[in-house]
N, CA, C and O atoms as CSV, one atom per row, in Angstrom:
chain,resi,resn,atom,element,x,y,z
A,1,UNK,N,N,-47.630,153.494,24.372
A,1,UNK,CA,C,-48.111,154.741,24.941
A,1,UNK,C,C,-47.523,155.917,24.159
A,1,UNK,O,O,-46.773,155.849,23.186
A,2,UNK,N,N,-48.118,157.273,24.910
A,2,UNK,CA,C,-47.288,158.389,23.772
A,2,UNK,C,C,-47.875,158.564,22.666
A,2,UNK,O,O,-47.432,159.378,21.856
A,3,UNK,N,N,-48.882,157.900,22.445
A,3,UNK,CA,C,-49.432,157.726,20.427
A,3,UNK,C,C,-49.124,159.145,19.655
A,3,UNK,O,O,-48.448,159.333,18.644
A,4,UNK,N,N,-49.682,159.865,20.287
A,4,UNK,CA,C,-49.315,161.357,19.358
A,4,UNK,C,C,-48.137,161.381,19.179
A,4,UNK,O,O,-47.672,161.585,18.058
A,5,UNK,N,N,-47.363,161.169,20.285
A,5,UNK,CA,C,-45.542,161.448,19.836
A,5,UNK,C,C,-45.172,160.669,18.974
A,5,UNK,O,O,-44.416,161.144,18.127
A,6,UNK,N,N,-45.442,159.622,18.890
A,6,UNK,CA,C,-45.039,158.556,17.784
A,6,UNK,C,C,-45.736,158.738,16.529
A,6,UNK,O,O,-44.955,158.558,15.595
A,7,UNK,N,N,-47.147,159.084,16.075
A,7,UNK,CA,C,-47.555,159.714,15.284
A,7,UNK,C,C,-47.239,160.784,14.637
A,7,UNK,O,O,-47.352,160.939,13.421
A,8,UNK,N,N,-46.651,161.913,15.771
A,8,UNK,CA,C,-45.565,162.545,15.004
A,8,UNK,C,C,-44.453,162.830,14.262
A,8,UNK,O,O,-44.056,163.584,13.373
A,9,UNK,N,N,-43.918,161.462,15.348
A,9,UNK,CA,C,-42.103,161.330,14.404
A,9,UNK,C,C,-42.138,161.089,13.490
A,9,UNK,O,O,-41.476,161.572,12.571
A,10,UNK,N,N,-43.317,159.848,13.428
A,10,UNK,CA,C,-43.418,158.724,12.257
A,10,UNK,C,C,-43.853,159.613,10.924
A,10,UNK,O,O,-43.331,159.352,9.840
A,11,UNK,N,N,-44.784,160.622,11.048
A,11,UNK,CA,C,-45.082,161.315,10.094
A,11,UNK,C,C,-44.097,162.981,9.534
A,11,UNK,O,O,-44.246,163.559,8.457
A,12,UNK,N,N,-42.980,163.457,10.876
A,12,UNK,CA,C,-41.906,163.701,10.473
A,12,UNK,C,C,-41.116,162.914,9.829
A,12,UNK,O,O,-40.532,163.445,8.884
A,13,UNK,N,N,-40.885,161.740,10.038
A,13,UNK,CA,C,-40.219,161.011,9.449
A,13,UNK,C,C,-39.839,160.793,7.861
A,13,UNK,O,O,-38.865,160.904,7.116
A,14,UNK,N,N,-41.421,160.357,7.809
A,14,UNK,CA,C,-41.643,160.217,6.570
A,14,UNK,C,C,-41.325,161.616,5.219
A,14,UNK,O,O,-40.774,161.536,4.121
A,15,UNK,N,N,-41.897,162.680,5.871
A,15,UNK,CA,C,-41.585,164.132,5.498
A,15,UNK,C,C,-40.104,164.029,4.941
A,15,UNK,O,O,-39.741,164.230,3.782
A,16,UNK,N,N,-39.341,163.672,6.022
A,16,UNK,CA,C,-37.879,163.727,5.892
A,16,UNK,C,C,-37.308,163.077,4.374
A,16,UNK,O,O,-36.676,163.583,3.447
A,17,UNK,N,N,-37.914,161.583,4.640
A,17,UNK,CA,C,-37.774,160.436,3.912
A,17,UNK,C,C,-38.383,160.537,2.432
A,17,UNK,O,O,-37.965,159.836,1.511
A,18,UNK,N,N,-39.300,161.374,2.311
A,18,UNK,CA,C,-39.700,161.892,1.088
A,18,UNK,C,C,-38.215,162.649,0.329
A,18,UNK,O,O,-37.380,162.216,-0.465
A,19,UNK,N,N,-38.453,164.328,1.220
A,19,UNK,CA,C,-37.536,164.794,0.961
A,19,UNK,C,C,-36.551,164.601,0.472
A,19,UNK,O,O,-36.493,165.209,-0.597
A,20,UNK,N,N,-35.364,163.844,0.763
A,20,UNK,CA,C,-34.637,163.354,0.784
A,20,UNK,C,C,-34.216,162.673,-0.266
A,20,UNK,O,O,-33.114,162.601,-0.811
A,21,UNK,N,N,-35.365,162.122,-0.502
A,21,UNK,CA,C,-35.246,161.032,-1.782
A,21,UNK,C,C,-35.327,161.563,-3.278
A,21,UNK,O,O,-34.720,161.136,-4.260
A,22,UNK,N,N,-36.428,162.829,-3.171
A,22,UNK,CA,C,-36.408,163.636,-4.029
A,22,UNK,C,C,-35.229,164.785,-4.056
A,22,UNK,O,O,-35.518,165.709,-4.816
A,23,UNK,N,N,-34.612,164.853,-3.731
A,23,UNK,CA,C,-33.254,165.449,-3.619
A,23,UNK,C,C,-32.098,164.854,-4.023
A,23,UNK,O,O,-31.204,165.366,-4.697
A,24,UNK,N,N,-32.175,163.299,-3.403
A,24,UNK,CA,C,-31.055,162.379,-4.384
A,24,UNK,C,C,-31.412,161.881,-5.900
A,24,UNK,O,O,-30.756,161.276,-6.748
A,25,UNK,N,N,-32.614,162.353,-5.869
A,25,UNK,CA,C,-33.441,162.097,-7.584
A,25,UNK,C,C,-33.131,163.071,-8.330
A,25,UNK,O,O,-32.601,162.938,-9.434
A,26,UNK,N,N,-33.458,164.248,-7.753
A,26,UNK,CA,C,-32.764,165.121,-8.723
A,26,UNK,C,C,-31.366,165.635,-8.788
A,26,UNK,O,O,-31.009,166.429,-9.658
A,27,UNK,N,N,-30.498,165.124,-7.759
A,27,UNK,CA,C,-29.388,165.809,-7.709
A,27,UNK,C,C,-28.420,164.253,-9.081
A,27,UNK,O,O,-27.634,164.413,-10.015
A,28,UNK,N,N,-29.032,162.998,-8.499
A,28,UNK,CA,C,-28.716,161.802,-9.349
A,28,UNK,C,C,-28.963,161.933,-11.261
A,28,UNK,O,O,-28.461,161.218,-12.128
A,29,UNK,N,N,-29.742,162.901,-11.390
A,29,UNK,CA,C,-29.989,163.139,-13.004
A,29,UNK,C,C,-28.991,164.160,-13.850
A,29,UNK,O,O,-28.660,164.237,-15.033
A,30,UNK,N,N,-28.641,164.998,-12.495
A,30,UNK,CA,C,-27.653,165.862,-12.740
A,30,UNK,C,C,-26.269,165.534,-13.021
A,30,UNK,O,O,-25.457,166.320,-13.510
A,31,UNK,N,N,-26.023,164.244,-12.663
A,31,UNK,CA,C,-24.751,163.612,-11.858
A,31,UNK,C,C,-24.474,162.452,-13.246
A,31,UNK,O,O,-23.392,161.865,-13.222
A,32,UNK,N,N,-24.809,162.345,-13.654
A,32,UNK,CA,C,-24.768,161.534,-15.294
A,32,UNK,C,C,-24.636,162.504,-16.395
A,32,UNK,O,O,-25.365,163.490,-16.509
A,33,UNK,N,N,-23.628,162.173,-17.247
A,33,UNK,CA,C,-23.911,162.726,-18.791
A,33,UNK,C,C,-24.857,162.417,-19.607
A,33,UNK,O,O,-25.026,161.234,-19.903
A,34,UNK,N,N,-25.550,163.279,-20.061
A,34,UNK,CA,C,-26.710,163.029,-20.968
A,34,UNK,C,C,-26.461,161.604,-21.953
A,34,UNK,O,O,-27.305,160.725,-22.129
A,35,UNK,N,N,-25.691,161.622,-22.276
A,35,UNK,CA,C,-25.639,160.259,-22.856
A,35,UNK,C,C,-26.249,158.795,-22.475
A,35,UNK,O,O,-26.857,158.011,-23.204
A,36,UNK,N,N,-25.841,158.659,-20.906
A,36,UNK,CA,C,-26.479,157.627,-19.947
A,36,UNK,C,C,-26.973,158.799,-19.126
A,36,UNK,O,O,-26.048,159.206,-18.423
A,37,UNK,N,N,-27.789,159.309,-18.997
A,37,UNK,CA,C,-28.455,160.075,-18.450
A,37,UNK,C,C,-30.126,158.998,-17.645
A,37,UNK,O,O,-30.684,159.032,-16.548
A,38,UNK,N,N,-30.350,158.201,-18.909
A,38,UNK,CA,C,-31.935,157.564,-18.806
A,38,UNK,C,C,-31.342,156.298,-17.762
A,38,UNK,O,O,-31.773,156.125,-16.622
A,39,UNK,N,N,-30.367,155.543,-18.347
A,39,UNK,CA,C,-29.925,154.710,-18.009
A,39,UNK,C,C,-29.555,154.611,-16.650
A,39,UNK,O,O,-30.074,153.732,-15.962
A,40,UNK,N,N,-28.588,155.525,-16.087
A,40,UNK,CA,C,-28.022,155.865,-14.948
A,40,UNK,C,C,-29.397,156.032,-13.818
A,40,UNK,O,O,-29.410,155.451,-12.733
A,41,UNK,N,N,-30.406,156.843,-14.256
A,41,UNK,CA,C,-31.484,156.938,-13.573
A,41,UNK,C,C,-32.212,155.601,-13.395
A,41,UNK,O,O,-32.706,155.183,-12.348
A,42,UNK,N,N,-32.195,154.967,-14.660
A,42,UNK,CA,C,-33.127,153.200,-14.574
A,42,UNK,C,C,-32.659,152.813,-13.591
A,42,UNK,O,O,-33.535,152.426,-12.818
A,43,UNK,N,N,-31.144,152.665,-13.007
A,43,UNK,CA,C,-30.290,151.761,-12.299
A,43,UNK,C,C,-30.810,152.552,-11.264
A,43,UNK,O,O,-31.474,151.726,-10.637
A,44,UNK,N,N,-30.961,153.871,-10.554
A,44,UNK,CA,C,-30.653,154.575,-9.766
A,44,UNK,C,C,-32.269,154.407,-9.201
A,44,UNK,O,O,-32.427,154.655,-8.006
A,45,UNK,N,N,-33.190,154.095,-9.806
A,45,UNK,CA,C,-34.384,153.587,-9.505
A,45,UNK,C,C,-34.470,152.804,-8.868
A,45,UNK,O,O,-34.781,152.869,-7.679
A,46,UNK,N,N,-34.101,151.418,-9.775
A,46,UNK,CA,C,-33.937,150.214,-9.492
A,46,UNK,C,C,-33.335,149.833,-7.872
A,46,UNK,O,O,-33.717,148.975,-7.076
A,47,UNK,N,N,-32.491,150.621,-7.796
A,47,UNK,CA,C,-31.711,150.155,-6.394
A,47,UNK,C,C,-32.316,150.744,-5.565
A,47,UNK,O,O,-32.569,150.113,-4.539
A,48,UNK,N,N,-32.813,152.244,-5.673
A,48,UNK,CA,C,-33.583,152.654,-4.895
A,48,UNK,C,C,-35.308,151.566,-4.299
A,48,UNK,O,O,-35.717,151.268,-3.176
A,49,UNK,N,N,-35.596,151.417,-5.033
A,49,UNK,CA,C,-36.931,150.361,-4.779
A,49,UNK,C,C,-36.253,148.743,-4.588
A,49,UNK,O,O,-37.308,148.109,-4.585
A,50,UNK,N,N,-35.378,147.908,-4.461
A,50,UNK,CA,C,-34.452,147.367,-4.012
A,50,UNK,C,C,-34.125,147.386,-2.523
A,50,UNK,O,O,-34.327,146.439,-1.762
A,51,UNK,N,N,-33.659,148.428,-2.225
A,51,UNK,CA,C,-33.809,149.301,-1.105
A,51,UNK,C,C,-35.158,149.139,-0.345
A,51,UNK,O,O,-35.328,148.261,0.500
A,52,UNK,N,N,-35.947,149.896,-0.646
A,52,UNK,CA,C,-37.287,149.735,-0.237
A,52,UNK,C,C,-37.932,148.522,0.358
A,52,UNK,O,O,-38.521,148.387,1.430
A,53,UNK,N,N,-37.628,147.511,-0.784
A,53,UNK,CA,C,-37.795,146.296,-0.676
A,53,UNK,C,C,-37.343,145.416,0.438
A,53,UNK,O,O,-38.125,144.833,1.190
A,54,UNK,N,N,-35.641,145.323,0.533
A,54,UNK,CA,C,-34.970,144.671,1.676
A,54,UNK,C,C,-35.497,145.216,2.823
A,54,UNK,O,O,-35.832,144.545,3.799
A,55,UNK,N,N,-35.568,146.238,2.749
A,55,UNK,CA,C,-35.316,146.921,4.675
A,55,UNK,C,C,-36.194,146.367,5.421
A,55,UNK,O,O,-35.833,146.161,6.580
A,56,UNK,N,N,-38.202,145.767,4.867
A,56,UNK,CA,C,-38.492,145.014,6.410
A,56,UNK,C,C,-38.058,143.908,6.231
A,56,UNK,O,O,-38.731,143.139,6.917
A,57,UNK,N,N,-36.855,143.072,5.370
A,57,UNK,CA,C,-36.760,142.040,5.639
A,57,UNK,C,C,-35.702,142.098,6.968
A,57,UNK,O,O,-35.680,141.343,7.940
A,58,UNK,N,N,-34.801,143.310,6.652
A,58,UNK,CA,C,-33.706,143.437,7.775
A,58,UNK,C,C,-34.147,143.641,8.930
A,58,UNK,O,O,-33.520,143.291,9.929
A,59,UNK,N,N,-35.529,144.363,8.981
A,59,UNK,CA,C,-35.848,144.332,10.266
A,59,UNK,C,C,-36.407,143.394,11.048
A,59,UNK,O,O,-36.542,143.500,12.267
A,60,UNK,N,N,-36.951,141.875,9.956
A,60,UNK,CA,C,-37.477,140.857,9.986
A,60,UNK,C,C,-36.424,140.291,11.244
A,60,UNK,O,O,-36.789,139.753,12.289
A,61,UNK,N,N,-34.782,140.627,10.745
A,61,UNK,CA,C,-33.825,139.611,10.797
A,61,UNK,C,C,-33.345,139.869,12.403
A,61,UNK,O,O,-32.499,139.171,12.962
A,62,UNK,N,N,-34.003,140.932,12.991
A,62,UNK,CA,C,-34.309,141.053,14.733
A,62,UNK,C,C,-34.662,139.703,15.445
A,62,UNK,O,O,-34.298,139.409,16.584
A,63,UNK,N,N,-35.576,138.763,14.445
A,63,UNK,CA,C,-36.068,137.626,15.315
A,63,UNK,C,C,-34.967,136.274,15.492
A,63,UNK,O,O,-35.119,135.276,16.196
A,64,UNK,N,N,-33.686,136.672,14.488
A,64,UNK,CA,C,-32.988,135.510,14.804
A,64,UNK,C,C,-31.790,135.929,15.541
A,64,UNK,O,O,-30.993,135.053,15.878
A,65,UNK,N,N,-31.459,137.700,15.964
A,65,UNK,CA,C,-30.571,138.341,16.109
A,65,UNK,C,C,-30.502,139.478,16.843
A,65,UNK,O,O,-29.911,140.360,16.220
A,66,UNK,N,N,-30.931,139.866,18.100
A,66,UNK,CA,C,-31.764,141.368,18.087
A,66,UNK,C,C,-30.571,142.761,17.424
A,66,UNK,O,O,-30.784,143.872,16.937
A,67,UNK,N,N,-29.454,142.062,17.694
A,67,UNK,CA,C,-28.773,143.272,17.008
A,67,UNK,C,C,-28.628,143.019,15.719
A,67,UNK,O,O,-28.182,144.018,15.154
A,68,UNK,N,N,-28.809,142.106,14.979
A,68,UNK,CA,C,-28.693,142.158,13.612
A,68,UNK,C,C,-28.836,143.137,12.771
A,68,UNK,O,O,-27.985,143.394,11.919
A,69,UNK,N,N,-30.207,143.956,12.956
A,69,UNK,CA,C,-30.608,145.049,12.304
A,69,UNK,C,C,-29.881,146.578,12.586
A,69,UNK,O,O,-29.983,147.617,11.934
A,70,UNK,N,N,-29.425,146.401,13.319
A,70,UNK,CA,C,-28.391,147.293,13.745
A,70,UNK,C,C,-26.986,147.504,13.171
A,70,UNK,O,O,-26.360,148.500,12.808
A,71,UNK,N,N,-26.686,145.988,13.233
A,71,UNK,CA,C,-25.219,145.845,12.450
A,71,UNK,C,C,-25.688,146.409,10.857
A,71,UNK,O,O,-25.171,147.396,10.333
A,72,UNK,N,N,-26.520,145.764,10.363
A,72,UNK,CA,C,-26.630,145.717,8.956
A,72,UNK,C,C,-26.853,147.154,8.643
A,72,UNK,O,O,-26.049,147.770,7.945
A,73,UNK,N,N,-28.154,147.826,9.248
A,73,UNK,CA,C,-27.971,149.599,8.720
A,73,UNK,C,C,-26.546,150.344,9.209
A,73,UNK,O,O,-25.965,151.136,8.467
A,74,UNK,N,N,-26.064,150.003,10.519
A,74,UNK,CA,C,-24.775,150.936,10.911
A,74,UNK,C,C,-23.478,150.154,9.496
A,74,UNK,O,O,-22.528,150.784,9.032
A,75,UNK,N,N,-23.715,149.259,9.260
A,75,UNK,CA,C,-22.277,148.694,8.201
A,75,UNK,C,C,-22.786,148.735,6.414
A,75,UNK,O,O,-22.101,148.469,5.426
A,76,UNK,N,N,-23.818,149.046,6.474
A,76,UNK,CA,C,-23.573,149.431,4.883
A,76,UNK,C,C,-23.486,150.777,4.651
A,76,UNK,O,O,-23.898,151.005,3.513
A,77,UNK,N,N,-23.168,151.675,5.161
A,77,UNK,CA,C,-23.064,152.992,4.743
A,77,UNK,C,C,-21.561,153.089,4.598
A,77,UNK,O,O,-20.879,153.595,3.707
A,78,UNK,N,N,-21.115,152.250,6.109
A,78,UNK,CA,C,-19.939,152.186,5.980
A,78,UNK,C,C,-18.944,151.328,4.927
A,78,UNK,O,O,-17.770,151.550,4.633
A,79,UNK,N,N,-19.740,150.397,4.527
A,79,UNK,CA,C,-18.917,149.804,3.512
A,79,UNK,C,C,-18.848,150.502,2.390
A,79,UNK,O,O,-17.830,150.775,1.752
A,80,UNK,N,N,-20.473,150.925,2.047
A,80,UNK,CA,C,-20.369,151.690,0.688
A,80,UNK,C,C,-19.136,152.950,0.487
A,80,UNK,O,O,-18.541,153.124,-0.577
A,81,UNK,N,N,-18.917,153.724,1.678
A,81,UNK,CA,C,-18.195,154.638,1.720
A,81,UNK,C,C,-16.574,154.312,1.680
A,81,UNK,O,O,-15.842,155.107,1.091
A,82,UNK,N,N,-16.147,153.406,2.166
A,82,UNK,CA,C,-14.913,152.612,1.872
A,82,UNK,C,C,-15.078,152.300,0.401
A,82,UNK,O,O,-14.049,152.539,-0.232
A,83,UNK,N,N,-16.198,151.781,-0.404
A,83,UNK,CA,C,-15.625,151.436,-1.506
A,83,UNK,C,C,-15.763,152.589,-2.650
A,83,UNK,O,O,-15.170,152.466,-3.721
A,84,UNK,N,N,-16.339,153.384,-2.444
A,84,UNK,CA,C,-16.228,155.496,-2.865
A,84,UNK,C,C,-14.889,155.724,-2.571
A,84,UNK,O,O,-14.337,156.757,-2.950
A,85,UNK,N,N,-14.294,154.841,-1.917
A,85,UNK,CA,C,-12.702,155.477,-1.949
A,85,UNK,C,C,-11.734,155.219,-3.148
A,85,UNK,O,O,-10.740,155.851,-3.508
A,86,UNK,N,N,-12.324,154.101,-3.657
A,86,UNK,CA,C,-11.372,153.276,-4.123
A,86,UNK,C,C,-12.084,153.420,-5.832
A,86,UNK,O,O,-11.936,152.453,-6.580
A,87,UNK,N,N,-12.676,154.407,-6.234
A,87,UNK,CA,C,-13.350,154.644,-7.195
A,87,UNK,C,C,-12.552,155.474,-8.373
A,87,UNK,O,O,-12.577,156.684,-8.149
A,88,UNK,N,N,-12.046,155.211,-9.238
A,88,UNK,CA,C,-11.184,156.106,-10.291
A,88,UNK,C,C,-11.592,157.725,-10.045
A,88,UNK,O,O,-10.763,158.601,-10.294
A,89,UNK,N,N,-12.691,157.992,-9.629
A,89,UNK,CA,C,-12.440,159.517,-9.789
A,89,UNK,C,C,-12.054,160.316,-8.739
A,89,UNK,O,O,-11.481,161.403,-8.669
A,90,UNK,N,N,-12.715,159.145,-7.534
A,90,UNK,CA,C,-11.924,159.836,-6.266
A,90,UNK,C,C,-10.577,158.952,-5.564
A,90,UNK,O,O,-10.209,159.469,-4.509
A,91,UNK,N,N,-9.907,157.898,-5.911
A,91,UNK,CA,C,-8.827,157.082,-5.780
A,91,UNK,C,C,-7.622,158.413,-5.662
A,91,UNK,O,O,-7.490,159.013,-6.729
A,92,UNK,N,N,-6.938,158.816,-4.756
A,92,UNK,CA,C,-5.487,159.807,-4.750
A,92,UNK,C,C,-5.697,161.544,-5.080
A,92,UNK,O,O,-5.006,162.537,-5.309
A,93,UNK,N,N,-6.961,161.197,-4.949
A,93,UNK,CA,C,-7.480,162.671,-4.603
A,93,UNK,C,C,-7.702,163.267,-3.758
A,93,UNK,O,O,-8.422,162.630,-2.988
A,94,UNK,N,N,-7.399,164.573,-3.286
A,94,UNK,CA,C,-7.791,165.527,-1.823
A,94,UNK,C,C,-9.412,165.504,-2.041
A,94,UNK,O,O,-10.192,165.229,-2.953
A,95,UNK,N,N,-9.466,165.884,-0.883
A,95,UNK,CA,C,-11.014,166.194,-1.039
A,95,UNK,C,C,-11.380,167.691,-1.472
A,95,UNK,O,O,-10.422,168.456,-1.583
A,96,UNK,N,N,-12.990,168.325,-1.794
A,96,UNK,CA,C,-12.655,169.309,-1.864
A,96,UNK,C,C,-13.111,170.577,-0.909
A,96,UNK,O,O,-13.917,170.366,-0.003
A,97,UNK,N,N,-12.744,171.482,-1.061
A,97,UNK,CA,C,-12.879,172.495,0.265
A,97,UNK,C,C,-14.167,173.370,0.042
A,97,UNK,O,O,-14.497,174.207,0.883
């Protein structure tokens, strides 16, 4: 029920999800030295559509688990961000203000 409301989010959503992506695209080209500049982006592709790829399997993984899909999006942000800690450029560094 609701169809319009859900038609809406879903197509806010997506808005968002565009956005977004084109923002980590261009902010990601910036974020490399020209040197690996092409390269850094190939990879930065790659994982991105990777990405793309897994997520209905995770949501697939509801049928053997209902929270499964839950654990898995709430714990990889978090892992990734634990291991951004431990990265030579930010390893014993303040953050910045």
């Amino acid at each position: 029920d609701l169809r319009t409301l859900r038609t809406a989010l879903a197509v806010f959503g997506k808005g968002c999800l565009a956005a977004s992506f084109n923002c980590v695209y261009l902010y990601t080209g910036e974020l490399y030295p020209t040197v690996i500049r092409q390269t850094g982006m190939g990879l930065a592709n790659t994982m991105a559509r990777l990405g793309s790829i897994t997520a209905p399997l995770v949501k697939m993984a509801d049928e053997v688990f209902p929270a499964l899909p839950f654990i898995i999006y709430g714990a990889a942000p978090v892992v990734s961000g634990l291991v951004a800690i431990f990265l030579p450029e930010t390893r014993n560094t303040a953050l910045p203000e």
